[in-house]
C-alpha positions as CSV (number, residue, x, y, z in Angstrom):
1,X,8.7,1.3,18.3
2,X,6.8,1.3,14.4
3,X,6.2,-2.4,14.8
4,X,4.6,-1.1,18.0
5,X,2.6,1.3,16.4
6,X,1.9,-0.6,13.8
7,X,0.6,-3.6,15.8
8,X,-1.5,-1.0,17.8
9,X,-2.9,0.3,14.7
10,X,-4.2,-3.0,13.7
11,X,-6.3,-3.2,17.1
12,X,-7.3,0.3,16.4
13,X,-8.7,-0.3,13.0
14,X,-10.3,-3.6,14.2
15,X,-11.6,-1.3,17.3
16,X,-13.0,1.0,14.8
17,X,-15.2,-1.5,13.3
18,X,-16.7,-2.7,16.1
19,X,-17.5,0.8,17.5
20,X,-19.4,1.3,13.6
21,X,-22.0,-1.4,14.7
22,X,-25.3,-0.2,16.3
23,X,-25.2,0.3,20.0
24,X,-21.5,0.0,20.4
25,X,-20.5,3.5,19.7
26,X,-19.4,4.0,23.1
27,X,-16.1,1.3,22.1
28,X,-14.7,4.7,20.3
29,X,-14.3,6.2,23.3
30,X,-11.9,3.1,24.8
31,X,-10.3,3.0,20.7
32,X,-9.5,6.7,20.2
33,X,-6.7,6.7,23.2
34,X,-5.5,3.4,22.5
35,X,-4.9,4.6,18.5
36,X,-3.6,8.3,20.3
37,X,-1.2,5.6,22.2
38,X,-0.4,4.0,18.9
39,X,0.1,7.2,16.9
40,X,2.8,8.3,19.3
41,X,4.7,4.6,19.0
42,X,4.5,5.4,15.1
43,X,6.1,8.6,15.1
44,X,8.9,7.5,17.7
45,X,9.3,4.9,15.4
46,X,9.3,6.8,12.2
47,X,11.8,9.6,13.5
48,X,14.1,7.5,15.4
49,X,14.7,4.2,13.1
50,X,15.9,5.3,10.0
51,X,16.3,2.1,8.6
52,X,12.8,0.9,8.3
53,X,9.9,3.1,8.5
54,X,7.3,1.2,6.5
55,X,5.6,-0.4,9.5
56,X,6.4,2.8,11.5
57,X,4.5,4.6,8.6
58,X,1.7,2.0,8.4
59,X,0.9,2.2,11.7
60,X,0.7,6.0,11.8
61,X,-2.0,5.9,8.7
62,X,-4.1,3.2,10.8
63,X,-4.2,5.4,13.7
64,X,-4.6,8.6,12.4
65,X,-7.6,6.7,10.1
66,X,-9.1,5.2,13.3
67,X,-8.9,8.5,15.6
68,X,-10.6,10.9,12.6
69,X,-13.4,8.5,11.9
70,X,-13.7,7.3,15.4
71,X,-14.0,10.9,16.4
72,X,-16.1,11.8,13.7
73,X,-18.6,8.6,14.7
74,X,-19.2,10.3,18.0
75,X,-19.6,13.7,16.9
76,X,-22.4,12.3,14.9
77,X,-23.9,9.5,17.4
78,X,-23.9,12.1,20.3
79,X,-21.0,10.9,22.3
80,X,-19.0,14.5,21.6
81,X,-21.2,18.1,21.9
């Protein structure tokens, strides 16, 4: 489940990028679930596989990173009121 997470936090960051360009703001709204999505693989992954959490952990930074910013991005460009 964290290499899960963490693969879906890679797509989320990259998703995050592309939603910072002009006129494609509206991609946060299809990013933020798919890093929510991401975020839950993470912590399954952290709290159920003791034996390696890095890429559990990793992929629980990406999303978390990509769901503030993304959210934070919308709140300014209009999307969220």
């Amino acid at each position: 489940m964290g290499i899960a997470g963490l693969i879906i936090g890679i797509f989320a960051i990259i998703g995050f990028f592309i939603g910072l360009i002009p006129f494609f703001g509206w991609f946060n709204w299809l990013n933020i679930p798919l890093a929510g999505l991401g975020l839950l693989f993470g912590i399954l992954g952290a709290v159920f596989n003791q034996d390696s959490r890095g890429p559990a952990i990793a992929g629980i930074v990406l999303c978390a990173i990509a769901i503030f910013i993304g959210g934070f991005r919308l709140m300014l460009g209009g999307g969220i009121l």
